[in-house]
C-alpha positions as CSV (number, residue, x, y, z in Angstrom):
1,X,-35.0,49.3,119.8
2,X,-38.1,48.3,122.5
3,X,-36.2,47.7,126.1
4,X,-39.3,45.4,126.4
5,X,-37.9,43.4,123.5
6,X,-35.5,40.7,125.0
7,X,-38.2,40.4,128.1
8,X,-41.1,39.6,125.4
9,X,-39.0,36.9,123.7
10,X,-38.5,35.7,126.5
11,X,-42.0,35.8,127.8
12,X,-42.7,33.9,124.3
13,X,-39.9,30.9,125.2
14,X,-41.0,30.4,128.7
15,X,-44.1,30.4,127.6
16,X,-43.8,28.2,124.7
17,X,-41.9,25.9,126.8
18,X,-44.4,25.7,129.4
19,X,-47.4,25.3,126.4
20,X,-45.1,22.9,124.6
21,X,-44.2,20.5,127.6
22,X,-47.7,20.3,129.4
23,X,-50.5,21.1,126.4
24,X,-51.4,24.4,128.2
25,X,-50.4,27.7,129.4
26,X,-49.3,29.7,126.9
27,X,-51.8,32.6,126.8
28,X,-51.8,32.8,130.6
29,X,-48.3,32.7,130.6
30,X,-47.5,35.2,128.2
31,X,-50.3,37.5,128.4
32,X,-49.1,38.2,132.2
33,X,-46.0,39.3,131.1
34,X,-47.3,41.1,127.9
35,X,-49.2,43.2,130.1
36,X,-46.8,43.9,132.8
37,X,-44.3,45.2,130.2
38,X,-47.3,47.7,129.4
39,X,-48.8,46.2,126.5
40,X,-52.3,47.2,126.0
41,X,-54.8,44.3,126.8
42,X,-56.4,44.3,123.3
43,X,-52.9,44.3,121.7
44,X,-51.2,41.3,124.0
45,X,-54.8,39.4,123.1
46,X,-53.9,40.0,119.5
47,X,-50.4,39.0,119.8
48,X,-51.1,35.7,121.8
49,X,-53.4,34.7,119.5
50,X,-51.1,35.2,116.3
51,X,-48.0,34.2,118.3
52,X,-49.9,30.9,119.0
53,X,-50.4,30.3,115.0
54,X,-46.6,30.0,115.0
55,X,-45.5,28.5,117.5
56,X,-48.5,26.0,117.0
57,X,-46.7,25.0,114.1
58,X,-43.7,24.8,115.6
59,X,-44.5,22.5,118.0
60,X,-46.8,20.6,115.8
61,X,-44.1,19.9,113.7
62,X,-41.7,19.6,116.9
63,X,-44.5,16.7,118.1
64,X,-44.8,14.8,114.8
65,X,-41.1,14.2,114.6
66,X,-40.8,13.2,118.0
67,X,-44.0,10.6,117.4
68,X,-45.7,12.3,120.3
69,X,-49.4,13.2,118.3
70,X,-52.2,10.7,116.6
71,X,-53.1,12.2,113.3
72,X,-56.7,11.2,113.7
73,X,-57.1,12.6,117.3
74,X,-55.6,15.9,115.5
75,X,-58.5,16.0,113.4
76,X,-60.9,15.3,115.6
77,X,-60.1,18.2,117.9
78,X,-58.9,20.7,115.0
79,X,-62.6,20.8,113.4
80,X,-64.7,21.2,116.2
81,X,-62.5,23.6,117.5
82,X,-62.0,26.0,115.0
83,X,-65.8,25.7,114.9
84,X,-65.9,26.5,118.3
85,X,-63.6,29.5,118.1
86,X,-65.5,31.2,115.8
87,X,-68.4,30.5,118.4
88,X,-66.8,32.2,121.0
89,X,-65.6,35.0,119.3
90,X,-69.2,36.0,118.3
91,X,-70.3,35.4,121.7
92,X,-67.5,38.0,122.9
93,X,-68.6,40.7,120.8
94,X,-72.2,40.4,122.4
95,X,-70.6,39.1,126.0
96,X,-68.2,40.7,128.0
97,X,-65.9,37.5,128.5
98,X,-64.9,38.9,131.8
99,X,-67.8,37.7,132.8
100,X,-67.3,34.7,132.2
101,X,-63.7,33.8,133.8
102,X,-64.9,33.0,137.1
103,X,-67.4,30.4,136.2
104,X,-64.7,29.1,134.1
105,X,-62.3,29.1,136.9
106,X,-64.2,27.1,139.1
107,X,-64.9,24.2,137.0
108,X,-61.2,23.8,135.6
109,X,-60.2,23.7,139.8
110,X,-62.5,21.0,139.8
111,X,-61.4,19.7,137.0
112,X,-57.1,20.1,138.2
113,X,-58.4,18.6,141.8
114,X,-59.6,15.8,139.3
115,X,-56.7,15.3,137.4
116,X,-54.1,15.9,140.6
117,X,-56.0,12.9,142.4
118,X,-55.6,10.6,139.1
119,X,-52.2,10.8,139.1
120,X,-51.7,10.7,142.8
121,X,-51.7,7.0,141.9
122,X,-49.5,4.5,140.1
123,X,-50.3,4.5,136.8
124,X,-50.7,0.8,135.0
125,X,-47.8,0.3,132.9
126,X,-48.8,-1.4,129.3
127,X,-45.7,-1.1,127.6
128,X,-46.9,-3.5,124.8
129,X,-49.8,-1.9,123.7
130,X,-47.8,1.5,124.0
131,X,-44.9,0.2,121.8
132,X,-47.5,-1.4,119.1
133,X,-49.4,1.7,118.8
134,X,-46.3,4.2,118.6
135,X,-45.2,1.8,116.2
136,X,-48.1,2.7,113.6
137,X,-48.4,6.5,114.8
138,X,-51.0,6.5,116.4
139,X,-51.9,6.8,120.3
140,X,-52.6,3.8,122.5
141,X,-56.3,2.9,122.7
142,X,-58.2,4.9,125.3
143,X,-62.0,6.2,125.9
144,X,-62.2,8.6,123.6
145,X,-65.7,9.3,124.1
146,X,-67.0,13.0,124.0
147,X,-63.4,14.2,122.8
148,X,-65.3,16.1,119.8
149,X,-67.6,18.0,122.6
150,X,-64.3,19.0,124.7
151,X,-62.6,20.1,121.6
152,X,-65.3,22.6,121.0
153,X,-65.8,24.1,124.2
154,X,-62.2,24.4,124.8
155,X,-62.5,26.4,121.2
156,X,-65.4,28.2,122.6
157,X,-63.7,29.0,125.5
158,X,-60.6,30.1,123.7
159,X,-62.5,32.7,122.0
160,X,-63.6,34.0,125.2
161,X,-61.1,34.0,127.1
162,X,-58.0,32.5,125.6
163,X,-58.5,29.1,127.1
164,X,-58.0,25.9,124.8
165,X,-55.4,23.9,126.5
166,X,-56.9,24.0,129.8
167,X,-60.3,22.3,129.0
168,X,-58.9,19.8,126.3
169,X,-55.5,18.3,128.0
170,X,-57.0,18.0,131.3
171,X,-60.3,16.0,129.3
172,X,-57.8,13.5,127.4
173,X,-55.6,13.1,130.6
174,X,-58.9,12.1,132.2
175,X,-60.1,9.8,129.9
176,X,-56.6,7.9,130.1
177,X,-54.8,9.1,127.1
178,X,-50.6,9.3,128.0
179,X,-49.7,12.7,128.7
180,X,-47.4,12.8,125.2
181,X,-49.6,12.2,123.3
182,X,-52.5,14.6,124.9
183,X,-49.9,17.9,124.7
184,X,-48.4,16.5,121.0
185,X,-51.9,16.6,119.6
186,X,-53.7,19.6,121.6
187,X,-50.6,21.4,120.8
188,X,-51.3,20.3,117.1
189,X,-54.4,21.0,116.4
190,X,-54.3,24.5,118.3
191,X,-52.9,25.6,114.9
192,X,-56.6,25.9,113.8
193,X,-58.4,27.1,116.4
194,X,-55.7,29.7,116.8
195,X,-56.4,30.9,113.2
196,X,-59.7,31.1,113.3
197,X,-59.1,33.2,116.7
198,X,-56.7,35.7,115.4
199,X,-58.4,36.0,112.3
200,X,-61.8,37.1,114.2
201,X,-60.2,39.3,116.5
202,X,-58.0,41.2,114.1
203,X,-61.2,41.0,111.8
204,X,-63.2,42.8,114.6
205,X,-61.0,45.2,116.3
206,X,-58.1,46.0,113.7
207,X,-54.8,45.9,114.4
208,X,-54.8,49.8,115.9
209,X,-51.9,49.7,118.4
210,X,-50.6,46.7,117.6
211,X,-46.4,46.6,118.1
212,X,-45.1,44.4,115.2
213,X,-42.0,44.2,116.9
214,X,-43.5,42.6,119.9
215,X,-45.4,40.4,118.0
216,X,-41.8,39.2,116.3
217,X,-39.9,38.8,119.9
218,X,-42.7,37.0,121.4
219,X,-42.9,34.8,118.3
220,X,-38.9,33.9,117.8
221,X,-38.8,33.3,121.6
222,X,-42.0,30.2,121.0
223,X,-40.2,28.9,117.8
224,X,-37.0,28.4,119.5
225,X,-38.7,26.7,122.8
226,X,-41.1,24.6,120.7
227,X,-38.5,21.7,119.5
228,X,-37.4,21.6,123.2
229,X,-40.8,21.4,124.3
230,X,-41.6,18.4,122.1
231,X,-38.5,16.6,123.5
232,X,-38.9,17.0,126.9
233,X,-42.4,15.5,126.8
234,X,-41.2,12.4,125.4
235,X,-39.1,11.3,127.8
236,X,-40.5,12.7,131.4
237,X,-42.5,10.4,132.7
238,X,-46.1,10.2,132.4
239,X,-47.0,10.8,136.2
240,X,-45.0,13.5,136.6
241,X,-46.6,15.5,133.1
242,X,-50.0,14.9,134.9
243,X,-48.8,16.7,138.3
244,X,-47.0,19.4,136.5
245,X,-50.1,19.4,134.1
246,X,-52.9,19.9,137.5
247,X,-50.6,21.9,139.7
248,X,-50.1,25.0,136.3
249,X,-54.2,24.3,136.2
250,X,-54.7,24.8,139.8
251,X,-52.1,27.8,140.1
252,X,-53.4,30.0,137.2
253,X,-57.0,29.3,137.7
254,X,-56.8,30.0,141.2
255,X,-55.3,33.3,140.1
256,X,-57.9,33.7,137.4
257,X,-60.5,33.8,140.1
258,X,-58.7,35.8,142.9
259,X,-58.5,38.1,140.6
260,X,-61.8,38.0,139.2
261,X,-63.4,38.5,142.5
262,X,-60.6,40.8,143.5
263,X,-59.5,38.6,146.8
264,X,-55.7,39.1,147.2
265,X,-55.3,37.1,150.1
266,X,-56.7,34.0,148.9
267,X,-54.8,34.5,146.0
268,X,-51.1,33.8,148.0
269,X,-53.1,31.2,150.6
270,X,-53.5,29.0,147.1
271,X,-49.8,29.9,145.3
272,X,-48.6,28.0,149.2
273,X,-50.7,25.3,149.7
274,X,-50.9,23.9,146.2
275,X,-48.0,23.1,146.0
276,X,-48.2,21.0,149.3
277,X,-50.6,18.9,147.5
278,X,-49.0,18.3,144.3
279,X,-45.9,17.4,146.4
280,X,-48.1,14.9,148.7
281,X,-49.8,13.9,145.3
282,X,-46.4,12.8,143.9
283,X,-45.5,10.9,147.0
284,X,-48.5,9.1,147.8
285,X,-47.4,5.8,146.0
286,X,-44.2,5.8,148.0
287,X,-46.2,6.2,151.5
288,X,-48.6,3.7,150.5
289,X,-45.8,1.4,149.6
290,X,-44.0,2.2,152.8
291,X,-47.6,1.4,155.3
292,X,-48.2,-2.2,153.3
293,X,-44.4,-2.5,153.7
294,X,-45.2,-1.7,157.5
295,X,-48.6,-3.4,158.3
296,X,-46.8,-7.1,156.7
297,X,-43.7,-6.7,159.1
298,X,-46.2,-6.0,162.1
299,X,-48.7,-8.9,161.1
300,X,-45.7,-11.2,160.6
């Protein structure tokens, strides 16, 4: 028996869990410790991407039981997705997608800095509308402009470079959707995009020195996480999935592009003060609160 074995499955839980509970991270998450255990890079791309087919089920089923997906935001992210992965694969056999991470990189920063600042701030409760629309499986109402275009780029970018959570969460948490339902159904409809992903990759470059057995610890460690995953994200609350949600986006892209421009340093400087700001992020309400609370006892 692999050594490796028990550290893969576990790579696949934490990583599932992290995937399942904030809509994105598994192939960062995973592939990092795929390739630290020696895995080849070709072969941890290949097992992401079929490890993600399961565990997308998983949690897709994990999410539908808990109520936390809308069956016709599914859809409309799983078809132009898929379409999109099949995009991006092509482009990768003409495109070195190394390329591309660093442009990437910088525009999901922007996008995390984005995200970080919109829940820096109390969120409007509308428990009404929440209940009503939970009530008839489907998501509150919320600008759902443009969600079609985000769902293929984020499959375009997933054939690239492994990245479909990171541009589609971040787009519905922006445009006001709860956090539960933006991981339940990006986590849903990542089934597809996954196939078509796998399917191209295996199609292209085999399945030469790919370790079954990897491929089986990494996917009983995502199964197990995914029904936990689903459960958690029901019942944190929203404001604290969004910081969690910009501080992993902040973290790994700032990795992605230390790494890409090979600047050590900067890499550490980011893992310390990150951190700092999601903390002052989550806080900010309670200051504010605390300077009104101030400024009326002074006036009076």
């Amino acid at each position: 028996m692999d050594p490796n074995l028990p550290l893969i499955a576990l790579a696949g839980f934490f990583a599932s869990m992290v995937d399942g509970a904030l809509g994105m991270g598994f192939g960062p998450t995973s592939s990092s410790i795929l390739l630290s255990s020696g895995v080849s890079p070709a072969a941890a791309s290949t097992t992401v991407n079929l490890a993600k087919v399961a565990t997308g089920l998983a949690a897709g089923a994990s999410h539908w039981r808990m109520r936390n997906i809308d069956r016709r935001l599914v859809l409309k992210l799983a078809v132009p997705g898929a379409v999109g992965a099949l995009v991006g694969t092509t482009v990768l056999a003409n495109v070195e997608g190394d390329d591309l991470r660093p442009v990437l990189a910088v525009l999901l920063i922007l996008v995390g800095v984005r995200i970080l600042f919109r829940f820096s701030q109390a969120l409007p409760a509308n428990r009404d509308a929440a209940a009503d629309a939970e009530a008839e499986g489907r998501a509150p109402a919320f600008h759902d402009r443009g969600v079609e275009v985000a769902a293929a780029a984020g499959g375009v970018t997933n054939g690239l470079v492994g990245a479909w959570g990171p541009v589609v969460t971040p787009f519905l948490l922006h445009r006001g959707l709860p956090p539960r339902y933006a991981i339940g159904s990006v986590n849903t409809a990542e089934v597809a995009i996954a196939i078509v992903s796998a399917g191209s990759l295996i199609g292209s470059l085999g399945s030469e020195g790919l370790q079954w057995g990897v491929v089986g610890a990494m996917l009983l460690g995502g199964v197990v996480a995914a029904p936990l995953a689903a459960y958690v994200v029901r019942f944190v609350p929203a404001r604290l999935l969004g910081l969690a949600v910009a501080g992993l986006l902040l973290l790994t892209q700032s990795r992605e592009l230390a790494t890409a421009r090979d600047f050590p340093g900067s890499r550490w400087l980011a893992y310390s003060l990150i951190p700092i700001a999601v903390g002052g992020a989550a806080l900010r309400p309670r200051v504010a609160r605390a300077l009104r609370r101030r400024r009326r006892r002074a006036a009076a």
